[in-house]
C-alpha positions as a printed NumPy array, in Angstrom:
array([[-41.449, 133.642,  -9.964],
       [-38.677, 136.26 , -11.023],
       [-36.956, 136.001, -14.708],
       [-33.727, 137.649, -15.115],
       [-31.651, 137.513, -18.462],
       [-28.735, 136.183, -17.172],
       [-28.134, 133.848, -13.853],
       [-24.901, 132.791, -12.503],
       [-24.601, 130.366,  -9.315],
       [-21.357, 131.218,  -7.994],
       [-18.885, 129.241,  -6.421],
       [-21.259, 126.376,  -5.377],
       [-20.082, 122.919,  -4.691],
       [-21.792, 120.943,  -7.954],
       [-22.819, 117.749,  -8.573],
       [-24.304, 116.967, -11.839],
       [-25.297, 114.056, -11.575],
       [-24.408, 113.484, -15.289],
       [-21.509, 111.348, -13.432],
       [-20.502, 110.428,  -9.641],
       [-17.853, 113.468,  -9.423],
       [-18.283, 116.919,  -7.217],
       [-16.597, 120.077,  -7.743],
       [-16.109, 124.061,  -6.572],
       [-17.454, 125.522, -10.151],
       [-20.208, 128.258, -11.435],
       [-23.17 , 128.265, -13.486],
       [-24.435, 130.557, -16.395],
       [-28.219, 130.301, -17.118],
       [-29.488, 132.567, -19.751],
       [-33.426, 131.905, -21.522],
       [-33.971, 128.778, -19.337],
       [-30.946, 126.899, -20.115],
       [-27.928, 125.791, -18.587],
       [-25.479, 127.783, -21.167],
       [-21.762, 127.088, -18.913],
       [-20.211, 125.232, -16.301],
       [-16.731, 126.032, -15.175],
       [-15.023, 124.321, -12.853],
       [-12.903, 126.132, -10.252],
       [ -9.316, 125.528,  -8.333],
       [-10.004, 124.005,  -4.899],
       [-10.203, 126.673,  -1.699],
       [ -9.837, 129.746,  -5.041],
       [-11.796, 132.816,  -3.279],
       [-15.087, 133.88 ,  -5.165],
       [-14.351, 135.539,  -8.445],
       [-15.628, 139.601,  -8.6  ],
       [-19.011, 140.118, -10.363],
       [-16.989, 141.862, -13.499],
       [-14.35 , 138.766, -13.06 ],
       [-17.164, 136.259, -13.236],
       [-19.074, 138.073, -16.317],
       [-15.16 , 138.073, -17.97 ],
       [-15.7  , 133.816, -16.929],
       [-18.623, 133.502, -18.951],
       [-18.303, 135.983, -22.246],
       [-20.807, 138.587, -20.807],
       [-20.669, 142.229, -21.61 ],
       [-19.244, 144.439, -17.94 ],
       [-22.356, 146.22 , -18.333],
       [-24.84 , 142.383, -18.673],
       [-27.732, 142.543, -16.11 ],
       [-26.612, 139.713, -13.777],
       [-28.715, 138.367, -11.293],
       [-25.645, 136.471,  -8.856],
       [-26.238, 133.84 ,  -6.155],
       [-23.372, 133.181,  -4.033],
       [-23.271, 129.341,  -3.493],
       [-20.21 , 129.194,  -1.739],
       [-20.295, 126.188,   0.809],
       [-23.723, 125.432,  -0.188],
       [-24.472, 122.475,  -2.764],
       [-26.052, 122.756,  -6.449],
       [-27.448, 119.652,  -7.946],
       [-30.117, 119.584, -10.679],
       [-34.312, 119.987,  -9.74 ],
       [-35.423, 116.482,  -7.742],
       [-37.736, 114.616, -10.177],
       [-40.759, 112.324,  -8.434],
       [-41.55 , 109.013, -10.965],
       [-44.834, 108.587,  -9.609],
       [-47.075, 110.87 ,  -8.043],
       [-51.173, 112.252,  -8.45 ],
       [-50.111, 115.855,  -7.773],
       [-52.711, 118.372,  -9.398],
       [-55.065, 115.516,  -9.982],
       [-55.556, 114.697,  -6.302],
       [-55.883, 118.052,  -4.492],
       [-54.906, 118.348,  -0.927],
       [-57.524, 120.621,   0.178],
       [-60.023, 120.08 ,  -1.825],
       [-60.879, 116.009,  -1.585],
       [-64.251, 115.829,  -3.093],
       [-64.544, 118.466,  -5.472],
       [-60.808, 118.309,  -6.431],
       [-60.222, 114.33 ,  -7.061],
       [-60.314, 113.372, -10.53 ],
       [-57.691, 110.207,  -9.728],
       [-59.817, 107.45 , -10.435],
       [-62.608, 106.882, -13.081],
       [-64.503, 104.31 , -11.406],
       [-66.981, 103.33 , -14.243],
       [-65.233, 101.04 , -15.854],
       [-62.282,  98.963, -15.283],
       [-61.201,  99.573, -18.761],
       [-60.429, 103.387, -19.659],
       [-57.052, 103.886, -21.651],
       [-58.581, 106.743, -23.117],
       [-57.972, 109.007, -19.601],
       [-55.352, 111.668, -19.906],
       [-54.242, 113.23 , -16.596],
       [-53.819, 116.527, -18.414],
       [-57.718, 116.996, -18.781],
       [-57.388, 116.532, -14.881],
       [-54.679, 118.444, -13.515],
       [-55.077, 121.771, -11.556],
       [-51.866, 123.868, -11.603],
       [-52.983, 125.664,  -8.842],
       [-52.726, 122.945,  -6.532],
       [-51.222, 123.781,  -3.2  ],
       [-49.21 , 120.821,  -3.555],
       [-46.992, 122.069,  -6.719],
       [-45.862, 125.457,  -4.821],
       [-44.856, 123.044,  -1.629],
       [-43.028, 120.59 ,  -4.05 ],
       [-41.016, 123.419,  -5.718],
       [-40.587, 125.02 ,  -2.69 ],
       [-38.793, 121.665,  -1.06 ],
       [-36.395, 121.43 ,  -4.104],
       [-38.967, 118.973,  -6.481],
       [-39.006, 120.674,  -9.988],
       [-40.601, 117.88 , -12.125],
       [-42.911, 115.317, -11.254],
       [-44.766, 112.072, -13.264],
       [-48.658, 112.569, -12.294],
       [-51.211, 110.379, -13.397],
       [-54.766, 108.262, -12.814],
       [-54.801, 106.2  ,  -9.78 ],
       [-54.876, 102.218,  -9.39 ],
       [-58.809, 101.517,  -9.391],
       [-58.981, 100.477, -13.104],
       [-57.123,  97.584, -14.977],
       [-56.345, 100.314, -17.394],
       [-56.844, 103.886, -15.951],
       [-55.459, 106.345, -18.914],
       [-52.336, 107.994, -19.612],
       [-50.078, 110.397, -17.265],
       [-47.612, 113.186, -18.189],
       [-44.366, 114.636, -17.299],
       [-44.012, 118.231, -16.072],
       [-42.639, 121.026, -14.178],
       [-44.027, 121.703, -10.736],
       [-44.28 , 125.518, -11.866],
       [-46.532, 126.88 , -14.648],
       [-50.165, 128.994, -14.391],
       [-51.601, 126.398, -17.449],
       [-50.897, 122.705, -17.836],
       [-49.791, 123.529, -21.282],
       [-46.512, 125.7  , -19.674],
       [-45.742, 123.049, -17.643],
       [-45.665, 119.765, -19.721],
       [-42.505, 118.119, -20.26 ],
       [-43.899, 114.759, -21.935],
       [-47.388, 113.823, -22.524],
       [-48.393, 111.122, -22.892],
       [-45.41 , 109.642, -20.686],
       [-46.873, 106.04 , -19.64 ],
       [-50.542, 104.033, -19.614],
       [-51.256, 103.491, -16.399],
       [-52.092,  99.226, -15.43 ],
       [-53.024,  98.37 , -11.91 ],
       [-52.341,  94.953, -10.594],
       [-53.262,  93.485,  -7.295],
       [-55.721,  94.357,  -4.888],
       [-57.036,  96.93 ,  -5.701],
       [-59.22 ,  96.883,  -9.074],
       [-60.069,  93.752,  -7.336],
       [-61.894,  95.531,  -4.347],
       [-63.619,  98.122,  -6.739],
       [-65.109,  96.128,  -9.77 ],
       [-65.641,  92.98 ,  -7.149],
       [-67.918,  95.001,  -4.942],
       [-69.77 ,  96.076,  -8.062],
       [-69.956,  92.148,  -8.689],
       [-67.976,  92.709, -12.087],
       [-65.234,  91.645, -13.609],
       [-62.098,  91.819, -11.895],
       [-63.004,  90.248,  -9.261],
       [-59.866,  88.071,  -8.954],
       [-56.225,  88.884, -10.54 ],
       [-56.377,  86.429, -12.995],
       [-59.922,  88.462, -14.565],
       [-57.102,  91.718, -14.189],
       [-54.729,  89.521, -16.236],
       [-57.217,  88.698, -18.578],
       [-58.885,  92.208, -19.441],
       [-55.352,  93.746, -19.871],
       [-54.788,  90.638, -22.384],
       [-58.155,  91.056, -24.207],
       [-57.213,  95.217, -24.134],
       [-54.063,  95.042, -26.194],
       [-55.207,  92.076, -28.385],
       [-58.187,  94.124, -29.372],
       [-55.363,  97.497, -30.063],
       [-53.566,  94.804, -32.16 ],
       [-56.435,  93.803, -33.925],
       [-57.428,  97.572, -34.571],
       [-53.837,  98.639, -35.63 ],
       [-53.834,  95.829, -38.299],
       [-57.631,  97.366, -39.449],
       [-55.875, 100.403, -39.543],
       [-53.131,  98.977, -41.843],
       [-55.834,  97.343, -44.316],
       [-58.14 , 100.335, -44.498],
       [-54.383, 102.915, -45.685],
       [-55.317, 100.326, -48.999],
       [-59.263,  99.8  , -48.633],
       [-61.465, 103.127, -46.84 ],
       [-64.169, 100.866, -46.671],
       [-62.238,  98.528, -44.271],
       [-61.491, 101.587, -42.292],
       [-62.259, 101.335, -38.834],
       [-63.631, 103.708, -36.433],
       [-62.135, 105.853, -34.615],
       [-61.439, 104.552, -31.377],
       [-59.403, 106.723, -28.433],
       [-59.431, 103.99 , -26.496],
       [-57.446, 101.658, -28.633],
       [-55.514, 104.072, -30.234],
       [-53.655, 104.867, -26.486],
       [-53.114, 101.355, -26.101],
       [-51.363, 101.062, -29.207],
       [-49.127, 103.225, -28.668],
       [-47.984, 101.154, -25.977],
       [-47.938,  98.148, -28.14 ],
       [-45.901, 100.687, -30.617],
       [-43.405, 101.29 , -27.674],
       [-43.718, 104.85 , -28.135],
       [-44.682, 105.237, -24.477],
       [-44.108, 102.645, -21.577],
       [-46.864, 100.457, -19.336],
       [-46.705, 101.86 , -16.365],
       [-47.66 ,  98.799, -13.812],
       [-49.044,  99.238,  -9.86 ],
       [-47.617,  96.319,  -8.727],
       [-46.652,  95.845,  -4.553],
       [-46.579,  92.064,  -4.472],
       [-43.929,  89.623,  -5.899],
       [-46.519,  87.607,  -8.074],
       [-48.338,  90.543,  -9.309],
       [-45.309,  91.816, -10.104],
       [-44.059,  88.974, -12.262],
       [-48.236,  89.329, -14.114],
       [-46.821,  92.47 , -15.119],
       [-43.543,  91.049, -16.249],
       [-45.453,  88.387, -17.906],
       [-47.445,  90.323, -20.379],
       [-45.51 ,  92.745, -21.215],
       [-42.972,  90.168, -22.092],
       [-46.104,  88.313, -24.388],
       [-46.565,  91.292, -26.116],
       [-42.955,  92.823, -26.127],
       [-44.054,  96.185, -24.097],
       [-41.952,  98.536, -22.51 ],
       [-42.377,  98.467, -19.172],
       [-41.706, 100.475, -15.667],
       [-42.613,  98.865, -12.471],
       [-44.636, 101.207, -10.395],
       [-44.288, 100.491,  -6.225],
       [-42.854,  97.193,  -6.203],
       [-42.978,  96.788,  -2.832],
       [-42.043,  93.227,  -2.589],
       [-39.175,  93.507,  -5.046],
       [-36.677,  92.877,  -2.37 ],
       [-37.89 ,  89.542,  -2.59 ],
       [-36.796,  88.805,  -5.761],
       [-34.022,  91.498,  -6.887],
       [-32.267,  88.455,  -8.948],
       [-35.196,  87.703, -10.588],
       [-35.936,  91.23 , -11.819],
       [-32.298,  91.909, -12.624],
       [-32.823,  89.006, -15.108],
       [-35.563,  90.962, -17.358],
       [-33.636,  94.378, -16.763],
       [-37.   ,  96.625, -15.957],
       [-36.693,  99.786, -14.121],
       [-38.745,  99.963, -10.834],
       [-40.053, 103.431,  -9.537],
       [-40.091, 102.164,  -5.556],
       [-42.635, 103.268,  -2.816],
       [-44.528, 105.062,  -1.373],
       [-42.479, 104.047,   2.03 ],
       [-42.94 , 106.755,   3.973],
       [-46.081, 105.526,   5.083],
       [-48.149, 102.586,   7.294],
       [-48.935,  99.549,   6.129],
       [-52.392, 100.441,   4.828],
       [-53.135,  97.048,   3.357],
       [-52.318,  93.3  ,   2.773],
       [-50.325,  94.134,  -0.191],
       [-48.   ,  96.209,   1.826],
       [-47.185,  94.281,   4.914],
       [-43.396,  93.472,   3.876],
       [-42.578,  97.325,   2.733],
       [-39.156,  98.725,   3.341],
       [-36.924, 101.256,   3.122],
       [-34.335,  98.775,   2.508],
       [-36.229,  97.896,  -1.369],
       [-34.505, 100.805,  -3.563],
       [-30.981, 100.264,  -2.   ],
       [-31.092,  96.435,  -2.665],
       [-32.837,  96.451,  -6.208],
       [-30.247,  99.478,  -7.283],
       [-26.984,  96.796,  -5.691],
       [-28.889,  94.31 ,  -7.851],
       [-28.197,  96.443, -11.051],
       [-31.894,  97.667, -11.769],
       [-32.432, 101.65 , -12.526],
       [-33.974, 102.851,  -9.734],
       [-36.481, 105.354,  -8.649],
       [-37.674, 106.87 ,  -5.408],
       [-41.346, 108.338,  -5.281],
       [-43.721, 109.726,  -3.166],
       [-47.025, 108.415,  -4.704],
       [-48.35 , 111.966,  -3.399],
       [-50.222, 112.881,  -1.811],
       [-49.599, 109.593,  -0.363],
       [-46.701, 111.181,   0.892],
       [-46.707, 115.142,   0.396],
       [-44.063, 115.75 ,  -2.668],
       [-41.507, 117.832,  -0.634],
       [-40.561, 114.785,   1.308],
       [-39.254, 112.761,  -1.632],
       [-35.227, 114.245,  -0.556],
       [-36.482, 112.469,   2.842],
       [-37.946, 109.415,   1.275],
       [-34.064, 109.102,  -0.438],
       [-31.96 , 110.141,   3.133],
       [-34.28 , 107.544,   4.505],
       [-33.345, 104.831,   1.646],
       [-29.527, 105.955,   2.828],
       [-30.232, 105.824,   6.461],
       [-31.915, 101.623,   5.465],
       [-28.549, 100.906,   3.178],
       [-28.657, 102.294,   0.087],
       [-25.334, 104.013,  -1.281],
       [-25.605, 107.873,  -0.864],
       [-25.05 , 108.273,  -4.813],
       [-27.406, 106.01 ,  -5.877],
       [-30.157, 107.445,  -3.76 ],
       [-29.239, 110.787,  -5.518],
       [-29.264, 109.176,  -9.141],
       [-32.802, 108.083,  -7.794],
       [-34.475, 111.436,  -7.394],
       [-32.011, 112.921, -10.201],
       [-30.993, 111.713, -13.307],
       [-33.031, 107.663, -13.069],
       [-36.041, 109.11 , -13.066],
       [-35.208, 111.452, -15.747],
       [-34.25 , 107.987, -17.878],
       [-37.01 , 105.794, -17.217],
       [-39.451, 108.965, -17.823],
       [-37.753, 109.355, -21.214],
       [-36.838, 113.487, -20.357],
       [-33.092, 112.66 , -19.518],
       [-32.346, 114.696, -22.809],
       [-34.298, 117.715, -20.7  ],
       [-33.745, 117.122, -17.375],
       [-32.479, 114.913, -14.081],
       [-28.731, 116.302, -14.135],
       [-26.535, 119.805, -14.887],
       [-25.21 , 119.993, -18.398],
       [-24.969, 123.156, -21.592],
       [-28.349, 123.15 , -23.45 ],
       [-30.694, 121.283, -20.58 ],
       [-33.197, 122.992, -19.014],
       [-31.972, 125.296, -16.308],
       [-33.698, 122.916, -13.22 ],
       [-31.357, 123.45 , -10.091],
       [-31.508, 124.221,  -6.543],
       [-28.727, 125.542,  -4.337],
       [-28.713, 123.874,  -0.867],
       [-27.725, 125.186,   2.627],
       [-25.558, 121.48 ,   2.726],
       [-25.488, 118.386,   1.706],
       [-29.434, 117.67 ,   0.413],
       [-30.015, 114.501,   1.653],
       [-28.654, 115.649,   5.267],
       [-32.054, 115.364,   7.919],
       [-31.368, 118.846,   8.199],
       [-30.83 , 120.277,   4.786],
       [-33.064, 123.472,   2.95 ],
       [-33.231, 124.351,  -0.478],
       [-32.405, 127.626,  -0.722],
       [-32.513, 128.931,  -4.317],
       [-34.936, 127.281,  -6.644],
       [-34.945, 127.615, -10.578],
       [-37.277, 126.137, -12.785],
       [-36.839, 126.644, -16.503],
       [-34.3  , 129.404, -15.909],
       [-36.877, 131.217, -13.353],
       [-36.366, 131.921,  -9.421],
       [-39.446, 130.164,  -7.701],
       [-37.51 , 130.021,  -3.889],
       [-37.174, 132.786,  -3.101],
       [-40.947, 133.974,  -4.376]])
């Protein structure tokens, strides 16, 4: 990764995704921000390098580090909703997979950042493919598996890259705590035991929040500490979202369900089947984070997946996300996972709000990240054309200001 004090992209064609317009303009970047835009008269030639520092209020003398993006595109750093990246190493599957805690189906007290390996093959690859950010977190064996984080896909220490932690307790639905606890002959070994533990979970964090309350006036009614408890209330608190693995219609409606019974925010992870019921959904207004698609049909729960899901929930009026579920699918092929939404129906816009600015909202880091505006973090990528072309390559990459393509 190269710093330099001051970056402009000249000359690119930009879309900021902070609305549906695209424009000839140039970018200033200075200490990891976005510090100017300024748009440019249609077919103008590319300014001089002493014109362009006049543009932007630099000195003639400034170090400038110039990229000429003329006829290429510049849209902000792809964000993936949903992934295991750093916790699920590619090449390493024994020694590096720390996805599921299969002990217990009960384990809010997780935190993917005690998992996470920033040197992880995968992050360079995602960076490298124009991904810049990335939701990682436990996997779907528990009813409850812990709580996942938001972060760049560049940074030597988990602590450089974070973005928001704790971002979302992870719930899993469906078939699979199911298949893990059942063949240990414990409970879950049907959905309605899932239902039921999650219930029991955040009844218990209710009952320990009001202990909490009673023992600010009495110590001795102080309870103890419990890590446990004290993640699922801040769910309960909505200070951070349930994040629900949920492929088919009725488990996806469970989730709906209690989070509605105890007035929980709530982001629906996969829903694979929500096709089915896009008028349903639109109804309670939840934001779905859709896939993995690029992929087989691996079990029961997926037989009805489609590419055809994001572009029919987003028509329906939901916010939408694409994801990869890497390494499901490898994080570099989430612009592929979108073309292919496109290529199934879904408008060409949306599928960029989808891997852009979306995920940036339901992830609550839109303030940070997911489009191009003064004072957000400078996330962008200059492409050789249009990025959700079959064909198209990232060509620049910056990440907090800082050139990771080319290394």
């Amino acid at each position: 990764m190269t710093d330099y004090q001051h970056i402009i992209i000249a000359q690119g064609n930009i879309k900021t995704m902070e609305d549906d317009q695209e424009f000839t303009g140039s970018i200033l970047v200075q200490k990891g921000k976005i510090a100017k835009i300024i748009k440019h008269p249609l077919q103008s030639e590319i300014p001089e390098e002493t014109e362009l520092k006049a543009m932007f209020g630099l000195e003639s003398d400034s170090a400038v580090k110039i990229f000429n993006a003329s006829g290429h595109w510049v849209l902000p750093g792809f964000i993936d909703a949903h992934s295991h990246i750093g916790i699920g190493e590619e090449i390493y599957q024994y020694e590096g997979d720390d996805i599921n805690e299969m002990t217990d189906p009960l384990t809010p007290e997780l935190r993917a950042i005690d998992g996470i390996n920033p040197e992880d093959e995968a992050f360079r690859d995602a960076r490298l493919g124009g991904v810049t950010a990335a939701f990682t977190g436990p996997g779907s064996a528990n009813v409850l598996g812990g709580t996942g984080v938001v972060l760049k896909t560049a940074g030597r220490v988990v602590e450089e890259m974070i973005v928001r932690d704790p971002a979302g307790l992870k719930a899993a639905f469906g078939e699979n705590p199911r298949f893990v606890y059942g063949e240990q002959k414990k409970m879950p070994m049907t959905r309605m035991g899932t239902a039921a533990l999650l219930r029991q979970a955040l009844v218990d964090a209710q009952v320990y929040r009001d202990k909490l309350e009673q023992g600010k006036k009495d110590p001795d009614k102080l309870p103890e500490r419990d890590l446990g408890l004290e993640t699922i209330s801040l769910v309960l608190e909505r200070k951070i979202p349930l994040r629900a693995h949920a492929h088919r219609a009725d488990d996806i409606m469970t989730a709906i369900r209690i989070a509605r019974e105890f007035n929980l925010d709530l982001v629906l992870d996969h829903c694979t089947d929500g096709h089915k019921i896009a008028d349903i959904l639109k109804e309670y207004g939840y934001p779905a984070v859709v896939g993995p698609s690029l992929i087989n049909r691996s079990k029961v729960e997926l037989k009805d997946k489609t590419f055809e899901t994001p572009g029919i929930l987003a028509r329906a009026g939901l916010k939408v996300a694409i994801m990869t579920d890497h390494s499901v699918t490898p994080m570099q092929y989430l612009p592929l996972c979108a073309a292919l939404a496109v290529k199934s129906g879904m408008d060409e816009q949306d599928a960029l709000k989808a891997i852009t600015i979306w995920p940036a909202e339901i992830l609550g880091v839109d303030h940070r990240i997911g489009s191009l505006a003064e004072e957000k973090d400078a996330d962008l990528v200059i492409w050789d054309q249009k990025p959700l072309s079959f064909q198209a390559v990232p060509l620049v990459v910056l990440i907090n200001g800082r050139v990771v393509k080319p290394e």
